[in-house]
C-alpha beads as a LAMMPS data file, in Angstrom:
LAMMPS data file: protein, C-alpha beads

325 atoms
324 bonds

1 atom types
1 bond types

-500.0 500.0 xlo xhi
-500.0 500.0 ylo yhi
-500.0 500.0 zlo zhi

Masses

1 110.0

Atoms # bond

1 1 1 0.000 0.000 0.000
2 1 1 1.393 3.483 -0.493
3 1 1 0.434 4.981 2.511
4 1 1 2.273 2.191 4.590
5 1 1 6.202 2.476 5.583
6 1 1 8.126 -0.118 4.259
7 1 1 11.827 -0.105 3.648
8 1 1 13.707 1.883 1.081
9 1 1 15.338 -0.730 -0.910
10 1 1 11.519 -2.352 -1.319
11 1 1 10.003 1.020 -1.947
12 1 1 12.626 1.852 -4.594
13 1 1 12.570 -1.426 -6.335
14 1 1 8.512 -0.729 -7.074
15 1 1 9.274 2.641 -7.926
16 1 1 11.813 2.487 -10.498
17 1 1 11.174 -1.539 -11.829
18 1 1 7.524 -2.065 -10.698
19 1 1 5.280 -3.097 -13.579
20 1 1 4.620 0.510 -13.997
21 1 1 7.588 1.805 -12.474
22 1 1 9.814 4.892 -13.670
23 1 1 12.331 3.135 -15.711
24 1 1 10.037 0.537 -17.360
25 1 1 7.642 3.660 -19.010
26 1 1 10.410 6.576 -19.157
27 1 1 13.716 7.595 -20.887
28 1 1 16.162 8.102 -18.840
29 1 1 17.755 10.423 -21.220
30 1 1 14.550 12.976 -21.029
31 1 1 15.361 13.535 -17.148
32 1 1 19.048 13.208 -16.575
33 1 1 22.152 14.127 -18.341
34 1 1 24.716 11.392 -18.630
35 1 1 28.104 11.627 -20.303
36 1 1 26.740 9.032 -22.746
37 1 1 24.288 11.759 -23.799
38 1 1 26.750 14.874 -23.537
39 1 1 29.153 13.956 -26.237
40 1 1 30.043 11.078 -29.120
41 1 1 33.595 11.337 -27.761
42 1 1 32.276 9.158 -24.587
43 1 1 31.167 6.204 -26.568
44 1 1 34.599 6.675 -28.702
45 1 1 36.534 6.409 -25.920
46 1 1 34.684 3.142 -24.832
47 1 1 35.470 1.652 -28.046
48 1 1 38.918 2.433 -27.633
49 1 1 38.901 0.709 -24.562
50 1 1 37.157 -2.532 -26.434
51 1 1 40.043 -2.234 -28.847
52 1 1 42.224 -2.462 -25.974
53 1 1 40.504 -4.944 -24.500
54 1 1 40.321 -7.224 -27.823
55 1 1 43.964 -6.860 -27.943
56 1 1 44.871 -8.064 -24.193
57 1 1 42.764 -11.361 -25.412
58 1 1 44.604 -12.135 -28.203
59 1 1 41.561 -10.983 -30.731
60 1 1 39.151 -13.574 -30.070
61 1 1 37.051 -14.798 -32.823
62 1 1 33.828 -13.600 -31.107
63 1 1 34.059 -10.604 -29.329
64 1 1 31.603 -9.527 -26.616
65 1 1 30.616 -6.038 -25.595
66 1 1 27.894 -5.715 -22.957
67 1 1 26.447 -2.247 -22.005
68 1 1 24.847 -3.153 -18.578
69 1 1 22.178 -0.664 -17.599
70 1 1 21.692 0.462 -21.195
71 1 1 18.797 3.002 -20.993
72 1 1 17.692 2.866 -24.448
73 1 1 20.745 1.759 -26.077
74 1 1 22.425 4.669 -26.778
75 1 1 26.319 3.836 -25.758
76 1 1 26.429 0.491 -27.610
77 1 1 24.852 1.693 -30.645
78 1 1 27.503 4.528 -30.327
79 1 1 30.550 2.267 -29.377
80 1 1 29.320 -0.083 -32.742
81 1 1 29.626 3.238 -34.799
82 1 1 32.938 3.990 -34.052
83 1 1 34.461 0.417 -34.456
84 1 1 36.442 -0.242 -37.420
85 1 1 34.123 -2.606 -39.278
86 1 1 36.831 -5.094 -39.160
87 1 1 36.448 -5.581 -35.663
88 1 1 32.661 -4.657 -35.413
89 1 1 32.055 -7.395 -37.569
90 1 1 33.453 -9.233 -34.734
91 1 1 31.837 -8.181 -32.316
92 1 1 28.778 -9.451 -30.400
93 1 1 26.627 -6.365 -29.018
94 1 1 24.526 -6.949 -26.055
95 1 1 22.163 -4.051 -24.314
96 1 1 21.233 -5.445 -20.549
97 1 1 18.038 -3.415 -19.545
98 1 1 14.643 -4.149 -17.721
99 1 1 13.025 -2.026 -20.093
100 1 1 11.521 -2.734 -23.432
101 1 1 13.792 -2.757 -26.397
102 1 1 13.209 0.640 -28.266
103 1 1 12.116 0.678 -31.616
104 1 1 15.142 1.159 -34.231
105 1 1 17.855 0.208 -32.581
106 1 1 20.151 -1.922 -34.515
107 1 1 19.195 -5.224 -34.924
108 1 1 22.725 -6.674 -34.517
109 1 1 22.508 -5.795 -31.018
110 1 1 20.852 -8.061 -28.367
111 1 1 18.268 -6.718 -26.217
112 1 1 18.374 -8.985 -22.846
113 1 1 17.417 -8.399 -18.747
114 1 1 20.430 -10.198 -17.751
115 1 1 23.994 -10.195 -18.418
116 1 1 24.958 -13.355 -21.218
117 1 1 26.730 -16.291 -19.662
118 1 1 30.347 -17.198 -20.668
119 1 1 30.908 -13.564 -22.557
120 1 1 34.819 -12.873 -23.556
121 1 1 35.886 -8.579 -23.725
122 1 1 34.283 -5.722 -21.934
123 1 1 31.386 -5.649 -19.958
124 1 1 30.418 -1.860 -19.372
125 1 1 27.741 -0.262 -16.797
126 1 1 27.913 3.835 -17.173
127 1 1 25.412 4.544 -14.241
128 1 1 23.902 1.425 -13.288
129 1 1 24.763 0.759 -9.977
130 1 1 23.752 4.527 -8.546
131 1 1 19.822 2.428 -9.578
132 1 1 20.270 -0.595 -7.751
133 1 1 17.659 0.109 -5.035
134 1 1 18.825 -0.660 -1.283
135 1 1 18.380 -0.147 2.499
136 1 1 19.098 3.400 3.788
137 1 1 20.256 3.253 7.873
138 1 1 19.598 5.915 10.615
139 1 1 21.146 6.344 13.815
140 1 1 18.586 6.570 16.600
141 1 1 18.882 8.653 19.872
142 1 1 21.287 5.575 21.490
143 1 1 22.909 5.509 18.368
144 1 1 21.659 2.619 17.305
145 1 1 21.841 2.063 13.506
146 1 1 17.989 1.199 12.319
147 1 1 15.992 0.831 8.889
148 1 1 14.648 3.919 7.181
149 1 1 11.225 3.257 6.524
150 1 1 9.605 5.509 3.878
151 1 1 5.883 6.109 2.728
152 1 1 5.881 5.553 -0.934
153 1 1 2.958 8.271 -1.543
154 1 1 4.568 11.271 0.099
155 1 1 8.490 10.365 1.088
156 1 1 7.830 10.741 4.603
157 1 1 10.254 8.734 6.782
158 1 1 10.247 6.999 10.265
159 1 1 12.768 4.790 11.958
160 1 1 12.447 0.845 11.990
161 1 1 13.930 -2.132 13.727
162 1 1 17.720 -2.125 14.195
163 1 1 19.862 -3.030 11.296
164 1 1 21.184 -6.874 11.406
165 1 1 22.475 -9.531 10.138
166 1 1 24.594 -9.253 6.513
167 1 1 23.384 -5.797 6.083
168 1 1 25.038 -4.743 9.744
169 1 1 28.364 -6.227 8.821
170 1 1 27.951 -4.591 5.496
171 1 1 28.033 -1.478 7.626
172 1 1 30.641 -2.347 9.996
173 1 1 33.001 -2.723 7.153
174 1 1 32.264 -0.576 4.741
175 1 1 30.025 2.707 6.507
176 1 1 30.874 2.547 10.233
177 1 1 28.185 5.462 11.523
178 1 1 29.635 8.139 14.288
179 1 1 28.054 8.506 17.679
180 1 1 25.027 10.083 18.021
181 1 1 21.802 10.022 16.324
182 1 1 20.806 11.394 12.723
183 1 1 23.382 10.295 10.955
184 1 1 22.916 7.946 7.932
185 1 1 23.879 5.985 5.738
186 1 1 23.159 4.145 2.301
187 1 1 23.854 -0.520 2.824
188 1 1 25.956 -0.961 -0.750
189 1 1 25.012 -4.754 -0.014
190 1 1 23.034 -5.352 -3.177
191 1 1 25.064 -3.476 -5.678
192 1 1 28.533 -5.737 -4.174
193 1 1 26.345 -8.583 -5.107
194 1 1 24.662 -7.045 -8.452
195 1 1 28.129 -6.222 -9.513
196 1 1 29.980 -9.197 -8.312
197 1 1 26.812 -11.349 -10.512
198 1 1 27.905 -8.957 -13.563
199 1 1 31.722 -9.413 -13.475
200 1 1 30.318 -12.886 -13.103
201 1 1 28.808 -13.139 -16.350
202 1 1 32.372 -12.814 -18.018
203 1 1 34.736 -15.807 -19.174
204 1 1 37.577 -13.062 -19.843
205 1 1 38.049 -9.937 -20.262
206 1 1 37.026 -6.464 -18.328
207 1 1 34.461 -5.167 -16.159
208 1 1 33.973 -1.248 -16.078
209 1 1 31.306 0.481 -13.997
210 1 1 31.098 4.311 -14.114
211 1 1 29.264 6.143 -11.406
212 1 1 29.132 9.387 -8.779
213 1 1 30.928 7.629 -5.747
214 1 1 32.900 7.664 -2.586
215 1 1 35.234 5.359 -0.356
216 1 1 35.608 4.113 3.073
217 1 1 37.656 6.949 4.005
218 1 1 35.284 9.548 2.963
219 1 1 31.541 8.872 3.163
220 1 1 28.890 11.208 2.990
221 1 1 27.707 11.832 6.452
222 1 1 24.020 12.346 5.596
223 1 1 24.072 9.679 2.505
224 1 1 23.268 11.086 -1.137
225 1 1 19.948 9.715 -1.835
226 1 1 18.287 11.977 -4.009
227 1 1 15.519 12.137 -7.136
228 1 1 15.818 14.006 -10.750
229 1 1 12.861 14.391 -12.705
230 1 1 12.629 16.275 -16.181
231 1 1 16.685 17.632 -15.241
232 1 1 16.179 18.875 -12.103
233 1 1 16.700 17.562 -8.652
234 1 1 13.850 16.639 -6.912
235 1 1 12.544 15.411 -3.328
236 1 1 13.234 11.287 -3.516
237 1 1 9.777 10.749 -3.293
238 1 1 9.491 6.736 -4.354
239 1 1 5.932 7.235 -5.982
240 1 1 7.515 6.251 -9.737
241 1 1 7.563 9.585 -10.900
242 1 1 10.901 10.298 -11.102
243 1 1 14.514 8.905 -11.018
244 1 1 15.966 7.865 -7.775
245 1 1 19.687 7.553 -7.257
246 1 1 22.400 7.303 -4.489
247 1 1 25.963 7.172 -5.229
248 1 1 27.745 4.000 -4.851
249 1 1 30.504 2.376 -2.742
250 1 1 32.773 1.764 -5.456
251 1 1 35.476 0.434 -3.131
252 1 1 33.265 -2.311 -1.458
253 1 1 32.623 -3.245 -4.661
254 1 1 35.881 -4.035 -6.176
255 1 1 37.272 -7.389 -6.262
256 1 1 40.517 -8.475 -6.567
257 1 1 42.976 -6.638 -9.159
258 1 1 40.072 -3.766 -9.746
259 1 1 41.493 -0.377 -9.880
260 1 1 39.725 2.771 -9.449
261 1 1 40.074 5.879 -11.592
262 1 1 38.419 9.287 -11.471
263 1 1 36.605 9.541 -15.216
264 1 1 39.052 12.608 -15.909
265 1 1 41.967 9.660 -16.064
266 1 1 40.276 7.371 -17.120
267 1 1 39.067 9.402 -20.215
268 1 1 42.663 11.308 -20.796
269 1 1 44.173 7.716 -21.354
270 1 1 41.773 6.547 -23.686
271 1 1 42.732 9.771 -25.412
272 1 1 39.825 11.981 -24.720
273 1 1 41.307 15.647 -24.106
274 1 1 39.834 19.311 -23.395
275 1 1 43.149 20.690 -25.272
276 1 1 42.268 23.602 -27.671
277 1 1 43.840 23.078 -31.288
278 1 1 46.567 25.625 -32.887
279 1 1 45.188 29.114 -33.588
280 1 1 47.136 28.365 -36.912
281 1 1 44.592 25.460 -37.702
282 1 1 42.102 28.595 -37.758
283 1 1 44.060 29.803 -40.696
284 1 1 45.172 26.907 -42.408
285 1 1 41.591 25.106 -42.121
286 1 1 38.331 27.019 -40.511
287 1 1 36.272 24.254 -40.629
288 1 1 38.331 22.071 -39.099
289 1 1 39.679 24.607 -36.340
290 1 1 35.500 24.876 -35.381
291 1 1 35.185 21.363 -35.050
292 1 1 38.295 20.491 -33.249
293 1 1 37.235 23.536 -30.992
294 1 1 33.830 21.801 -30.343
295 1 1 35.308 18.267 -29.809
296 1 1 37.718 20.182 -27.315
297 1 1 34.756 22.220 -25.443
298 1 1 32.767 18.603 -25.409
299 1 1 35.963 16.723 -23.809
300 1 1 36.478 19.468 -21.071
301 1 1 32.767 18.480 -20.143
302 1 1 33.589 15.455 -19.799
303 1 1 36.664 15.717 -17.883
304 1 1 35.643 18.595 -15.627
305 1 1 36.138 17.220 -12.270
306 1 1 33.352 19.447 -10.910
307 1 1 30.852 17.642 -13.381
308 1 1 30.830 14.870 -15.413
309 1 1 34.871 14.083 -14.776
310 1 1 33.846 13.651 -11.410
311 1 1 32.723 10.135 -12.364
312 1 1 34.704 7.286 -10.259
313 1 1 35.712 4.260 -12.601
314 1 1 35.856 0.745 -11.493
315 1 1 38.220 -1.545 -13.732
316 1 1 37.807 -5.107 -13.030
317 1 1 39.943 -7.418 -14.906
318 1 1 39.008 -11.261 -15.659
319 1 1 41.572 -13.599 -16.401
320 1 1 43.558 -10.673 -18.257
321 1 1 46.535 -8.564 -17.358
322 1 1 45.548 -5.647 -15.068
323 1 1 43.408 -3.180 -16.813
324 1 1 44.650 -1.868 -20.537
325 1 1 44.791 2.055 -19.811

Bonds

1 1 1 2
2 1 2 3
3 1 3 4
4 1 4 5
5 1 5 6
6 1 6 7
7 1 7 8
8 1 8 9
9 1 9 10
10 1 10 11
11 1 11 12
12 1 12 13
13 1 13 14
14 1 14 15
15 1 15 16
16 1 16 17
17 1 17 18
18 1 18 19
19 1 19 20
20 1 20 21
21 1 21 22
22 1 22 23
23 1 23 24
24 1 24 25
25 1 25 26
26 1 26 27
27 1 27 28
28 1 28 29
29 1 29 30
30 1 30 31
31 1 31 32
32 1 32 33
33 1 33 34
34 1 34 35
35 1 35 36
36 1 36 37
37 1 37 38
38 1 38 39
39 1 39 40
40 1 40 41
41 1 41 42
42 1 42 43
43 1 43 44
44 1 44 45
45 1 45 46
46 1 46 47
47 1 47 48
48 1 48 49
49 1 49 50
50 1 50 51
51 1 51 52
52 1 52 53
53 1 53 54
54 1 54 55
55 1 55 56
56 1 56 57
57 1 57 58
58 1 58 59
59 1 59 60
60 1 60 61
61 1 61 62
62 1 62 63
63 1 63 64
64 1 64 65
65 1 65 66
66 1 66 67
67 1 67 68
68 1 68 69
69 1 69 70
70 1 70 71
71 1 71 72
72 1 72 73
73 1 73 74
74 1 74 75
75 1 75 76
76 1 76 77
77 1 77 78
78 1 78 79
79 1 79 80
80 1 80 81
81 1 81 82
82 1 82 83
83 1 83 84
84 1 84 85
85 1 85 86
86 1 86 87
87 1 87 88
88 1 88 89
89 1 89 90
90 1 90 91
91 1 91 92
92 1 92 93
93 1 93 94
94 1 94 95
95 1 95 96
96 1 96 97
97 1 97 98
98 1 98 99
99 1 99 100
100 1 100 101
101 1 101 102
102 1 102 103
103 1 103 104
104 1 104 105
105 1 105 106
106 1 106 107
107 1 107 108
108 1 108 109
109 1 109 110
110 1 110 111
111 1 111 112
112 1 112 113
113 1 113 114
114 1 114 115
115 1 115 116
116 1 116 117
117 1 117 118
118 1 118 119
119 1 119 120
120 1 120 121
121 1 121 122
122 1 122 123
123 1 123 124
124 1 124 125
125 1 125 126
126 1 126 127
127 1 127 128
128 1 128 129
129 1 129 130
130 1 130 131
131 1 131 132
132 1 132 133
133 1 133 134
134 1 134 135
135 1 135 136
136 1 136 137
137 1 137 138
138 1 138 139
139 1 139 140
140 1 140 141
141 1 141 142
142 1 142 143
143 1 143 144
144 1 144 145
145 1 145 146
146 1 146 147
147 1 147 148
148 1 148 149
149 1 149 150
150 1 150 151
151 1 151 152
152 1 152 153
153 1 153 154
154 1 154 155
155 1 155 156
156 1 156 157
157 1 157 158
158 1 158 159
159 1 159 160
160 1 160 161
161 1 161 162
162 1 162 163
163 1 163 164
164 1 164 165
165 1 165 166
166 1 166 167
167 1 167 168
168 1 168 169
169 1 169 170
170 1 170 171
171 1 171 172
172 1 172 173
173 1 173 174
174 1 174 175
175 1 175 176
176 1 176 177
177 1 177 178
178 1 178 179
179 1 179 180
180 1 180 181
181 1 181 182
182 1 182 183
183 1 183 184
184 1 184 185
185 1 185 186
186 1 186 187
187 1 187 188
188 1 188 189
189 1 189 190
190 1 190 191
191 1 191 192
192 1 192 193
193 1 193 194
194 1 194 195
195 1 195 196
196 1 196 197
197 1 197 198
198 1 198 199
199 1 199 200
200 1 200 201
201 1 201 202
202 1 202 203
203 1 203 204
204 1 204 205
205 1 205 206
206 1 206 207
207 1 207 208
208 1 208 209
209 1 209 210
210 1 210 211
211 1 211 212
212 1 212 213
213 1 213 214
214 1 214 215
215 1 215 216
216 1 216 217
217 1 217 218
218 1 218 219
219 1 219 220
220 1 220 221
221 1 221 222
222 1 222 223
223 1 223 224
224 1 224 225
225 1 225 226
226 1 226 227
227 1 227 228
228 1 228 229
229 1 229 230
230 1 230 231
231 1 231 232
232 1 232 233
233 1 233 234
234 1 234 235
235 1 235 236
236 1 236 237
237 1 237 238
238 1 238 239
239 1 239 240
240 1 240 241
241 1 241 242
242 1 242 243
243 1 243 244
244 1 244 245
245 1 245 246
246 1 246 247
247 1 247 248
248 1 248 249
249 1 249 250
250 1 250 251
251 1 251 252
252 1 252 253
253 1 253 254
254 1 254 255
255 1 255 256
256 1 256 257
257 1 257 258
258 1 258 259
259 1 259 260
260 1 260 261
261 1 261 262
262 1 262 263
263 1 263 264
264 1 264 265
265 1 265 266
266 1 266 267
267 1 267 268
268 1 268 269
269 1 269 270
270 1 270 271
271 1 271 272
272 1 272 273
273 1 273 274
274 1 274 275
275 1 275 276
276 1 276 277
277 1 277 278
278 1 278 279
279 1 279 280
280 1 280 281
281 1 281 282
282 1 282 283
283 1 283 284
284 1 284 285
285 1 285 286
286 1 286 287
287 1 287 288
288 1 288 289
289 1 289 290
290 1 290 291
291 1 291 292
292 1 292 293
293 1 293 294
294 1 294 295
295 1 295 296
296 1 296 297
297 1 297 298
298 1 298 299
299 1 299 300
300 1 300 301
301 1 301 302
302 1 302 303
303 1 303 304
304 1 304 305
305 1 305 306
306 1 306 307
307 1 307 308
308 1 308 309
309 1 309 310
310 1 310 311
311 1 311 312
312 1 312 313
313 1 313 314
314 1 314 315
315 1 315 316
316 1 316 317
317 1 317 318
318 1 318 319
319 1 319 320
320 1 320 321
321 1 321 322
322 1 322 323
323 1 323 324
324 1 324 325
């Protein structure tokens, strides 16, 4: 009912993946901006890193690329466009979203709810994990650490029972709460396991998630769940009107070998840059001065540390050599 309090990862999960729920009858891209969305250069760069990764495994026959939380398909069917066709013939496209398949996408990509089985190159998942509804925790007057129970109709919160079992340890390792009451924070539980299922899904190759996150050392005192509806940030009501998001613990994530980059790295490596061409290419070629100026005012958006280069990056390598930036 949604006038009862229930818990926020159950509330979310009907919200956002309910059988009317805001992912399942919205595009993401008309009510947040993601770097897959700001420029072409994004989904060049991830094909640079497929090349990469197609190289580390010796150019396999078959090569997989798997865009996990795909929206409606926009990064794959950009990373396919800006393959050589020698090695997009190759490869074997796969969009992973609850969602419908959209009308026009290319049919040589797969449209699946689940990660395929036994895939070899790069698995990708550019804001995926930031939706993976969970448990938000509130210290009581004691201090105790107990459920945040939510209203689904109107947001309003109360306090439930007292955090336990897999979900407390979660905390105790990963979010330890300070003294006192009102302070909060977000149990990463179910994105280690949605992630750890993901990188599962992989014979060889790389695992790459891309979100707004923070580690052990530095977590947000009062958590970071929030909503965004039509570009603007909103109350996180969980009444399926609007996006709800929380940024992830990348580091309780990461398994063995995984390395974490901020996206302005991450993107410089894979040769994205912000660099302004020569005034002489003005000169010698106008046209080509204003489009290497654009490219260069579209990779400074996506390196801006204060923005989209804010972005954390998670590289998790699968029976490969450590990640190939």
């Amino acid at each position: 009912m949604d006038d009862e309090a229930v818990g926020w990862r159950a509330a979310a999960e009907r919200a956002l993946y309910g059988s009317d729920g805001f992912f399942l009858r919205e595009a993401p891209a008309a009510h947040f901006r993601t770097a897959v969305h700001a420029s072409p250069l994004f989904a060049g760069a991830v094909a640079e890193l497929l090349l990469r990764v197609d190289e580390a495994l010796g150019r396999p026959a078959e090569l997989a690329f798997t865009d996990v939380g795909a929206g409606r398909g926009e990064l794959v069917a950009g990373v396919l466009a800006a393959l050589p066709p020698a090695v997009a013939a190759r490869v074997r496209p796969c969009a992973v979203e609850r969602a419908a398949r959209p009308a026009g996408l290319d049919p040589r990509i797969a449209w699946r709810p689940e990660p395929p089985a036994g895939a070899v190159g790069l698995l990708f998942a550019n804001e995926w994990l930031d939706n993976v509804p969970l448990d938000v925790a509130e210290t009581d007057e004691d201090g105790v650490a107990r459920y945040v129970l939510v209203v689904p109709a109107t947001g309003e919160e109360r306090l439930g029972a007292p955090v336990a079992g897999a979900d407390a340890a979660w905390l105790r390792r990963w979010w330890r709460l300070p003294d006192g009451p009102g302070a909060r924070a977000e149990i990463g539980l179910p994105r280690d396991l949605a992630w750890a299922r993901a990188v599962g899904s992989l014979a060889r190759g790389l695992a790459v998630a891309v979100d707004y996150a923070h580690v052990r050392a530095a977590r947000p005192p009062l958590g970071t769940l929030t909503g965004y509806r039509h570009g603007r940030v909103v109350p996180p009501v969980p009444d399926g009107t609007r996006d709800l998001t929380a940024h992830v613990a990348l580091d309780a994530c990461a398994g063995p070998d995984a390395v974490l980059l901020p996206q302005r790295e991450a993107l410089r490596a894979l040769g994205v840059s912000g660099r302004r061409p020569p005034l002489e290419l003005a000169t010698a070629d106008p046209a080509a001065y204003v489009r290497a100026l654009a490219g260069a005012g579209e990779a400074a958006e996506l390196t801006d540390p204060a923005g989209l280069g804010g972005f954390t990056w998670l590289l998790q390598p699968v029976g490969v050599a450590g990640p190939p930036l």
